[in-house]
LUMPA-411862 format. One record per residue (C-alpha): residue number from 1; residue in one letter; x, y negated, z negated. Coordinates in Angstrom, 2 decimals, decimal comma. Layout:
% residues N
     i   aa      east     north        up
   NUM    A         X         Y         Z
...
***
This chain:
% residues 430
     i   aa      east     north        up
     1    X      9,66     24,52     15,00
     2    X      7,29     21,52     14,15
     3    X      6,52     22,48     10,62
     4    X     10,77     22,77     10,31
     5    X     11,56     19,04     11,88
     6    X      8,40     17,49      9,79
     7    X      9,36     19,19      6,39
     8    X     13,16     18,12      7,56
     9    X     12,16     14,37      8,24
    10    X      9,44     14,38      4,98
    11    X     12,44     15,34      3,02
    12    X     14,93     12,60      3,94
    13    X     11,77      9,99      3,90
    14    X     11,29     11,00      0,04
    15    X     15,29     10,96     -0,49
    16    X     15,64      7,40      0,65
    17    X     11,95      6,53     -0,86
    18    X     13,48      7,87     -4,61
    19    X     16,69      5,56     -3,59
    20    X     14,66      2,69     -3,26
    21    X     12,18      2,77     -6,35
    22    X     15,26      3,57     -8,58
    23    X     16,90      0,27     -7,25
    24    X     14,24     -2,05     -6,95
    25    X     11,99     -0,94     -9,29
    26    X      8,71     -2,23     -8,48
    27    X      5,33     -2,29    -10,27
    28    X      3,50      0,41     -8,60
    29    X     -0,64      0,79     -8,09
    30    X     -1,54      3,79     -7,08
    31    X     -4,94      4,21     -5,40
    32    X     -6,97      7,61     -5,13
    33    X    -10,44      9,28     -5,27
    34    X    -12,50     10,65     -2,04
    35    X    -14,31      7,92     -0,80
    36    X    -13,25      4,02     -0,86
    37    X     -9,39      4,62     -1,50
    38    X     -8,51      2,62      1,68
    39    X    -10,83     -0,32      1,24
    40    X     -9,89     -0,64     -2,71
    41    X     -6,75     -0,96     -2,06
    42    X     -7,05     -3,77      0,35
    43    X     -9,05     -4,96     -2,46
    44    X     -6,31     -5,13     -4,87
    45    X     -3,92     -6,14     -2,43
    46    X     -5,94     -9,66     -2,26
    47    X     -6,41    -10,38     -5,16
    48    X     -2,41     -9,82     -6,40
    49    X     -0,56    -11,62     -2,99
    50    X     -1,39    -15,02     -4,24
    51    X      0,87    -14,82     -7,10
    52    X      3,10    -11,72     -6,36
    53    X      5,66    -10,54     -3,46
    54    X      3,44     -7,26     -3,13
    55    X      3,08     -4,96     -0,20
    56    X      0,27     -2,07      0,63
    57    X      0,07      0,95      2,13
    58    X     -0,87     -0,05      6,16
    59    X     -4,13      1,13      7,01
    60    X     -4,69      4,05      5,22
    61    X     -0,94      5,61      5,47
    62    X     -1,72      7,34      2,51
    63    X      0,08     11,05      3,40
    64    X      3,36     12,72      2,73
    65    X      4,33     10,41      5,38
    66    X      2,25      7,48      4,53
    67    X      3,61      7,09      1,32
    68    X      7,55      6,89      1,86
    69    X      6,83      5,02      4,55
    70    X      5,22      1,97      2,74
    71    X      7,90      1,98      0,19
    72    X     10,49      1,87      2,91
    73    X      8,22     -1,04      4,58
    74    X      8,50      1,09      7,79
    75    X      5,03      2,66     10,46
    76    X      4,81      5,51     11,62
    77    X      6,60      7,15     14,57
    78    X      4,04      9,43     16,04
    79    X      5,75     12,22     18,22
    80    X      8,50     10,02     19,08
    81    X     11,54     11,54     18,08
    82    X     14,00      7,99     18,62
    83    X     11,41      6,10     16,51
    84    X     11,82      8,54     13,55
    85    X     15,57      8,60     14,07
    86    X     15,50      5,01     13,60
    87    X     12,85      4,88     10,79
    88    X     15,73      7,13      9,16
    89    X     18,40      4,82     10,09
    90    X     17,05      1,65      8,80
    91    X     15,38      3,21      5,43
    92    X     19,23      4,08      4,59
    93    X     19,79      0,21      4,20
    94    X     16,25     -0,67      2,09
    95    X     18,17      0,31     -0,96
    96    X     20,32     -2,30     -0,09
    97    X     17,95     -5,03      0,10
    98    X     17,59     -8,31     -1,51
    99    X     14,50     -9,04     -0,63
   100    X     12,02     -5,75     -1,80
   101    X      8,68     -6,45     -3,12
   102    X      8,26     -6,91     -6,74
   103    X      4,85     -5,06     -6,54
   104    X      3,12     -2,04     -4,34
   105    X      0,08     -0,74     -3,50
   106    X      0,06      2,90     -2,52
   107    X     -2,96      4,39     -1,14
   108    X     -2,38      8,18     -2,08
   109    X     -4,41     10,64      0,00
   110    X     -4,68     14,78     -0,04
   111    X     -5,15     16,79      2,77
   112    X     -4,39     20,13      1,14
   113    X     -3,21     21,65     -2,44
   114    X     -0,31     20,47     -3,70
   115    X      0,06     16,91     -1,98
   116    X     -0,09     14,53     -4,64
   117    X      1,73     16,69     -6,75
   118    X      4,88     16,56     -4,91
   119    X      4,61     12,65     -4,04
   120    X      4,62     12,30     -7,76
   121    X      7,27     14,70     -8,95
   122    X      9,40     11,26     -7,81
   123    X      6,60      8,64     -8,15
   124    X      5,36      6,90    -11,13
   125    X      2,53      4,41    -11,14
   126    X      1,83      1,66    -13,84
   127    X     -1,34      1,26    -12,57
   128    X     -3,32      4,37    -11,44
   129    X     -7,00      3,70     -9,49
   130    X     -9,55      6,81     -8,97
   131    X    -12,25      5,27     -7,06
   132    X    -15,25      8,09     -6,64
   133    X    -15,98     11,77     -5,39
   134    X    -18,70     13,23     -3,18
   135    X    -20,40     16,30     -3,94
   136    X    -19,19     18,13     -1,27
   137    X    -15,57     15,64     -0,47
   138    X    -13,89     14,89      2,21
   139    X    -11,16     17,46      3,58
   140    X    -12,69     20,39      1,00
   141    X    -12,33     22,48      4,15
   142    X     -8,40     22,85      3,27
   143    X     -9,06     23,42     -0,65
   144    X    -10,37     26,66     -2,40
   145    X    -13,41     24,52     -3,95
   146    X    -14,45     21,03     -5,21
   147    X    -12,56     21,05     -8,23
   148    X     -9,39     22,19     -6,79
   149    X     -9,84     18,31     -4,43
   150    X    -10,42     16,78     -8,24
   151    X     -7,47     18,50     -9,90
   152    X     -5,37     17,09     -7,01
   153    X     -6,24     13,40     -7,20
   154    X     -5,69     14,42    -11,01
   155    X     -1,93     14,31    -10,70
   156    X     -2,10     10,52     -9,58
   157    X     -3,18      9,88    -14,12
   158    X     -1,21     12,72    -15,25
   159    X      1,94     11,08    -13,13
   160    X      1,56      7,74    -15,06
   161    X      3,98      5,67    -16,99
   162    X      3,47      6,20    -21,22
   163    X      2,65      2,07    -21,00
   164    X      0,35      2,84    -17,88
   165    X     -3,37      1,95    -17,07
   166    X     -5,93      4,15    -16,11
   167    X     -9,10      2,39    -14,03
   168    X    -11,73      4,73    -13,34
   169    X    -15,86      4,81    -12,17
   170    X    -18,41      5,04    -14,91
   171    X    -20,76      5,89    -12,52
   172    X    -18,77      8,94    -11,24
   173    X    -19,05     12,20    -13,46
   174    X    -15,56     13,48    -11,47
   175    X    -13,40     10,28    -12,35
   176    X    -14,60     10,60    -16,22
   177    X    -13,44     14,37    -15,99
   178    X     -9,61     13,20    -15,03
   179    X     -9,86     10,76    -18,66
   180    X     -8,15     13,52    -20,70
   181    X     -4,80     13,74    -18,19
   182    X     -3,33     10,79    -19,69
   183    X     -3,39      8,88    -22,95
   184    X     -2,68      5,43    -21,24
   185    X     -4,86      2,68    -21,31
   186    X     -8,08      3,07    -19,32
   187    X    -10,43      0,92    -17,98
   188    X    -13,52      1,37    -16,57
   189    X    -15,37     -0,17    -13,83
   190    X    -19,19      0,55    -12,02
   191    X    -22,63     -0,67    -11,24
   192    X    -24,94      1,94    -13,30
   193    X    -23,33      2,32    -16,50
   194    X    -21,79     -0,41    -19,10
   195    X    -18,21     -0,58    -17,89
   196    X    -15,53     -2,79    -18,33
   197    X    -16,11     -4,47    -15,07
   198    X    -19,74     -4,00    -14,00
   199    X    -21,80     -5,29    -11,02
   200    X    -25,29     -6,71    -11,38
   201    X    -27,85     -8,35     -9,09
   202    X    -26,65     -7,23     -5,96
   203    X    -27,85     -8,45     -2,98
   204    X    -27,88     -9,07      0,91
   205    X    -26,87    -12,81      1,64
   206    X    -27,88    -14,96      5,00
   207    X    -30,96    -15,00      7,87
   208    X    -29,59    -13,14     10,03
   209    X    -27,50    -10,97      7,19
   210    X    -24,09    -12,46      6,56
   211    X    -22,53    -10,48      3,35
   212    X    -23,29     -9,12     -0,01
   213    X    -22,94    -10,68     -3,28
   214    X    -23,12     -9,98     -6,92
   215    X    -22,84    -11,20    -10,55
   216    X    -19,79     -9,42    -12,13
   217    X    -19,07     -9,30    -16,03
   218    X    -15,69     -8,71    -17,13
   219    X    -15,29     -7,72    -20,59
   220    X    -17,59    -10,57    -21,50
   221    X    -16,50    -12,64    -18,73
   222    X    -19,01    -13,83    -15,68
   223    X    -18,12    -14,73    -12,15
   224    X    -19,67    -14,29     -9,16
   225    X    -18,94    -12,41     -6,20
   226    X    -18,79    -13,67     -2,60
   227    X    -17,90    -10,69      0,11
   228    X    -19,29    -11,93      3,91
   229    X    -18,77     -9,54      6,80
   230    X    -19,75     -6,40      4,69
   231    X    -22,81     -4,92      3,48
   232    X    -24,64     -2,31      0,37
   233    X    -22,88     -1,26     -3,05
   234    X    -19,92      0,40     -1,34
   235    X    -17,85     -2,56     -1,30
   236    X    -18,61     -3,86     -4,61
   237    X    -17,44     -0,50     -5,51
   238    X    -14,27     -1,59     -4,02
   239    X    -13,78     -5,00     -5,45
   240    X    -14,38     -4,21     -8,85
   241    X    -11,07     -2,60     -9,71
   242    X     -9,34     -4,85     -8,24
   243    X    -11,09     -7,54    -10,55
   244    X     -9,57     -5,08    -13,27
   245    X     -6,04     -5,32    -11,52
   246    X     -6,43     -9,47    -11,79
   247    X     -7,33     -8,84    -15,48
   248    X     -4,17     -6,90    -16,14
   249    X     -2,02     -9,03    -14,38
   250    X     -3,47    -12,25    -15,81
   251    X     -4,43    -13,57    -12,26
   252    X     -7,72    -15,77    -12,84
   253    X    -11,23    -14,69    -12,10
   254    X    -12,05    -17,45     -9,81
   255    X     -8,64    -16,90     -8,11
   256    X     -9,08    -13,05     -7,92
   257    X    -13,18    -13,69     -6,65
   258    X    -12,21    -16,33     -4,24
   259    X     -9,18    -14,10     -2,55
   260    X    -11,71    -11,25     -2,28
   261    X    -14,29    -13,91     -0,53
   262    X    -11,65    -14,74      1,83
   263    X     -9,72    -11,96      2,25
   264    X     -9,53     -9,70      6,18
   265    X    -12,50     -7,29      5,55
   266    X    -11,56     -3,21      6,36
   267    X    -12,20     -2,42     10,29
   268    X    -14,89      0,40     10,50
   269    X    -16,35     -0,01      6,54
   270    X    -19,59     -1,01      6,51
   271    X    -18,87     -4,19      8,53
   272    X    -21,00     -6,56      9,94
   273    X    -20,52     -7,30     13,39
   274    X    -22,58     -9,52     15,47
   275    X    -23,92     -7,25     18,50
   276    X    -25,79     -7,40     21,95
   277    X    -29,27     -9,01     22,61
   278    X    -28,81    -11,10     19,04
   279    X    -28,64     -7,38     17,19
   280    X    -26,57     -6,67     14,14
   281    X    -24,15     -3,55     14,00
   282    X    -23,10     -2,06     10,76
   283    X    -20,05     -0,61     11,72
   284    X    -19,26      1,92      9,75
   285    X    -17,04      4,57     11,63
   286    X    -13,93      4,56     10,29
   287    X    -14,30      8,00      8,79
   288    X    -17,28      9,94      7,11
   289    X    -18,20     12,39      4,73
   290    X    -21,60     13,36      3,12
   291    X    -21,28     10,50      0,32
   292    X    -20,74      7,74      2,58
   293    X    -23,31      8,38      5,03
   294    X    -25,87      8,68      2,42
   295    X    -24,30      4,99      0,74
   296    X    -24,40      3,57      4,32
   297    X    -28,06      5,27      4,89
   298    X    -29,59      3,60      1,85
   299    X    -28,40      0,26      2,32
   300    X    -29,83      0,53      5,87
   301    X    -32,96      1,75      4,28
   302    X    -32,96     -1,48      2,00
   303    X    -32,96     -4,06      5,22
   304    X    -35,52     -5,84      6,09
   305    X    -35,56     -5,61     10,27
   306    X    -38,45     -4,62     12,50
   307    X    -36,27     -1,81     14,58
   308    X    -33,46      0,11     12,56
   309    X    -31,18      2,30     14,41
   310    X    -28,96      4,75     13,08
   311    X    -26,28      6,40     14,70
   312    X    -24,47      9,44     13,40
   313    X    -21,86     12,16     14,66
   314    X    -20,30     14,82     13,12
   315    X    -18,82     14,86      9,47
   316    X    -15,89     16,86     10,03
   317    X    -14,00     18,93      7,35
   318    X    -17,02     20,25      5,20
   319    X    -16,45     24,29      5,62
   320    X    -19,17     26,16      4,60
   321    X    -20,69     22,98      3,75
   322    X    -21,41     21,87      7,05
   323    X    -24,81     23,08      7,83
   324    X    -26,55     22,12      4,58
   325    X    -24,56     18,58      4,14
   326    X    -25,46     17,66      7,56
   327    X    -29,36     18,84      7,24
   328    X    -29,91     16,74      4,16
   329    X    -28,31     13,39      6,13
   330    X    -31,01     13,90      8,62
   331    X    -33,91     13,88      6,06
   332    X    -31,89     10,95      4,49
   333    X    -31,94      9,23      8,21
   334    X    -35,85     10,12      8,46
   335    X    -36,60      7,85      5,82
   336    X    -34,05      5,12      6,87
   337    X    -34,18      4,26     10,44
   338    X    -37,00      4,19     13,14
   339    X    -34,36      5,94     15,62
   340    X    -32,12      8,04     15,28
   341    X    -28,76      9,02     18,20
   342    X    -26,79     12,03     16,82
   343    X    -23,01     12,75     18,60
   344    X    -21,86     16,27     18,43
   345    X    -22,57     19,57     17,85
   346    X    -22,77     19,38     14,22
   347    X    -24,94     16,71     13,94
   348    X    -27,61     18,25     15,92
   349    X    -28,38     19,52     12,63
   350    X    -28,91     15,81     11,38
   351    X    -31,82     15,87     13,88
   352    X    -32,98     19,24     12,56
   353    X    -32,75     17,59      9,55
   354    X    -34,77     14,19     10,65
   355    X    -37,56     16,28     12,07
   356    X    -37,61     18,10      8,60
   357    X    -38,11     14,78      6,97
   358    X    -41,51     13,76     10,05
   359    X    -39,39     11,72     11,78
   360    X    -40,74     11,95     15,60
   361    X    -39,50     13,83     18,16
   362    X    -39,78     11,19     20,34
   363    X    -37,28      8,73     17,88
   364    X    -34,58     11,41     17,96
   365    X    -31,86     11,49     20,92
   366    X    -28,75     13,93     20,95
   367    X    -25,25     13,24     22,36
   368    X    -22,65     14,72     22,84
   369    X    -19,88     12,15     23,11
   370    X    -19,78      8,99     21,44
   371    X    -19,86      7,54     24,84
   372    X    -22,94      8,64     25,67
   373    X    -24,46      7,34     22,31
   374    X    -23,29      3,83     23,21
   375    X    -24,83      3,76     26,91
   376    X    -27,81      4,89     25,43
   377    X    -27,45      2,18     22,71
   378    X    -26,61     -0,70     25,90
   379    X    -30,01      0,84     27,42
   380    X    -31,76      0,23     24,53
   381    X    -30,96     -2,86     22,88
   382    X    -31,53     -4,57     26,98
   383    X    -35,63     -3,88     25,82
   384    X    -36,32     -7,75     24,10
   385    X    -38,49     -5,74     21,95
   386    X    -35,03     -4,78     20,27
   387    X    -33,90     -8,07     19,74
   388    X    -32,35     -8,42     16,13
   389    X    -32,14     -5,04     15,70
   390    X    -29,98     -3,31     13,45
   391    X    -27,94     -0,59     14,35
   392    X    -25,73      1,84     11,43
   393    X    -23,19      3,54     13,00
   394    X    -20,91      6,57     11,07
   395    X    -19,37      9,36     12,22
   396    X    -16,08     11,36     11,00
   397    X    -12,54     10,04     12,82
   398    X    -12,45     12,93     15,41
   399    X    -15,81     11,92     16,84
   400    X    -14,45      8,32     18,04
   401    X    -17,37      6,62     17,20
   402    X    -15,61      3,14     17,62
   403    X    -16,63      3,84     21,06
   404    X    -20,09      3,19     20,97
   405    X    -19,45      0,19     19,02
   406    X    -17,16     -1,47     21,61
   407    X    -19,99     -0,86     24,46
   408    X    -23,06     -2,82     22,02
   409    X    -20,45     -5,28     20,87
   410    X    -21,31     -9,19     21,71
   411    X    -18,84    -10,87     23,70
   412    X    -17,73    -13,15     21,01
   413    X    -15,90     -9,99     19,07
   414    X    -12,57     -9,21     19,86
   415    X    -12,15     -5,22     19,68
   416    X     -8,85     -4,98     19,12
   417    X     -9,33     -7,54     15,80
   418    X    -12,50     -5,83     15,04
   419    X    -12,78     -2,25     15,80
   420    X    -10,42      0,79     14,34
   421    X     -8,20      2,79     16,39
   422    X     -7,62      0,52     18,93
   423    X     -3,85      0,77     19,10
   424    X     -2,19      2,46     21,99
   425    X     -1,79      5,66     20,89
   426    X     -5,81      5,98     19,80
   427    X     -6,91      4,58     22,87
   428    X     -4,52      7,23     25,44
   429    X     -6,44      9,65     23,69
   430    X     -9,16     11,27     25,08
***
């Protein structure tokens, strides 16, 4: 009976979604890959608001649901049945509108085969994004293999306008594959390989840290790149197609560098918060896979700090992937941290994994419940000895590990501005 109301309600959301595009007709970005879709898109979003009436995708609404929703400028209504009766009612009038967005940025997710495919049976982009792919993705568990997840994300170029633009990674072998779906424009972007837009000299800024920065050339052109509050080559990942998006759309360098600079940074990506006892937290917990733990792993690994912490819980999703993915972050985490808390079942094999890599029995502690990582956290970080310490937290969105940030964070930091999930409905959950 669920899967018959949902379908019923994804169906009308589409319906008036197709009414409103067709009126309106906004310039859409769409925004894909595996890892970094959410945070790229807030990139984008920065850079374009300045000059354009442009809305994103909320968070990462990026689902059947997600997507309609954005375009109808409406949230979600969890299991409330009046709220989606009146998400109905007032998407009916969008069409009418005077005052619709002249641009969008759609963050376009896939759970399962076939996702993408439908959004864009009504959905066009001018701009299409494919950020980067893990080895072993997030959410493979629902697809027959990796390049089933790859062919998916693949509809996102193939659904682009003849006049389109393609930005992909150079550095990603899986975004290069998706370069013969389209014959639009493309543009590349990475931090390896020559690209369009490409990263150099990248570096941790501030005593204690306080950001990242980096020289950027695009086509030819430097400027340099100020992002405080986040850390390691992930979010230079993220700003650099949005630094494409300013080049299309003829916003300025220095405009498009400075909105990034001063833009809200993503809750739970590889921010910087400050934490207890003068310690820094690397918050990191909005979701995980394989990829990203080993991206937030090596930028631990590259900071200077007398005690490193890490803390990791499961990484949820991986099918028959799970033991093998989660025994090579542990050897990772041997080699990055001088202690290491794991949260969960499945990330007892991290510590397997840890001891395989002659990290000490003595440096490895097991949890269960993100809970119990962050007393154990408070118990530590109370020893001065830990004073300044830095402390890497990741874990997928099941295993709550927000939670064990909110018990080490200092009392200057507002959770509810800082943290993810810390809206009513997250926080009734158990």
């Amino acid at each position: 009976m669920k899967d018959l109301i949902k379908k019923f309600i994804v169906s009308i959301l589409y319906f008036e979604a197709q009414l409103v595009l067709k009126k309106h007709k906004p310039f859409i970005i769409g925004v894909t890959g595996n890892l970094g879709k959410t945070s790229t898109k807030d990139a984008i979003y920065a850079v374009m608001k300045s000059k354009y009436f442009v809305r994103r995708s909320e968070k990462s609404l990026n689902s059947e649901f997600g997507v309609p929703l954005t375009i109808l400028g409406e949230k979600s209504g969890w299991g409330n049945p009046f709220k989606w009766i009146m998400i109905i009612a007032r998407g009916a009038l969008v069409s009418f509108s005077k005052d619709y967005p002249t641009h969008l940025v759609l963050e376009i997710g896939a759970d399962r085969v076939g996702d993408i495919k439908n959004i864009t049976k009504w959905l066009k982009p001018d701009i299409t994004v494919v950020t980067q792919f893990g080895q072993v993705p997030v959410h493979i568990e629902f697809f027959p293999d990796r390049e089933a997840v790859i062919n998916e994300k693949g509809n996102l170029v193939e659904a682009l306008k003849e006049d389109g633009l393609f930005i992909y990674n150079t550095d990603d072998t899986d975004s290069k594959k998706l370069l013969n779906k389209t014959n639009a424009r493309k543009l590349g972007f990475g931090i390896k390989k020559e690209a369009d837009a490409k990263a150099d000299n990248i570096l941790l800024y501030g005593d204690p840290i306080e950001g990242t920065e980096a020289d950027i050339n695009i086509a030819g052109e430097m400027c340099h790149l100020v992002l405080p509050e986040v850390v390691g080559k992930s979010p230079v990942y993220c700003a650099l197609p949005a630094l494409l998006v300013a080049k299309e759309l003829n916003i300025p360098y220095d405009i498009a560098c400075a909105s990034l600079r001063d833009s809200d940074k993503p809750k739970g990506r590889m921010r910087l918060l400050k934490g207890m006892n003068g310690s820094i937290i690397i918050d990191d917990t909005y979701n995980s896979s394989p990829k990203a733990a080993e991206h937030g792993l090596q930028t631990l690994a590259s900071i200077d700090a007398k005690k490193k912490i890490a803390v990791l819980g499961d990484m949820l999703e991986l099918g028959e992937h799970t033991r093998e993915e989660h025994l090579k972050i542990g050897k990772i985490a041997s080699k990055s941290c001088h202690r290491l808390i794991t949260v969960g079942i499945r990330a007892r094999v991290i510590a397997e994994g840890a001891l395989d890599g002659k990290m000490k029995d003595e440096n490895i502690l097991e949890c269960d419940r993100s809970i119990d990582a962050g007393k154990e956290l408070v118990e530590m970080l109370q020893d001065e000895k830990s004073r300044g310490a830095v402390i890497y937290l990741k874990g997928s969105q099941g295993m709550r590990m927000e939670r064990a940030v909110k018990m080490i964070l200092a009392e200057t930091h507002n959770p509810n501005h800082y943290l993810v999930r810390q809206e009513r409905e997250w926080l009734q959950k158990k």
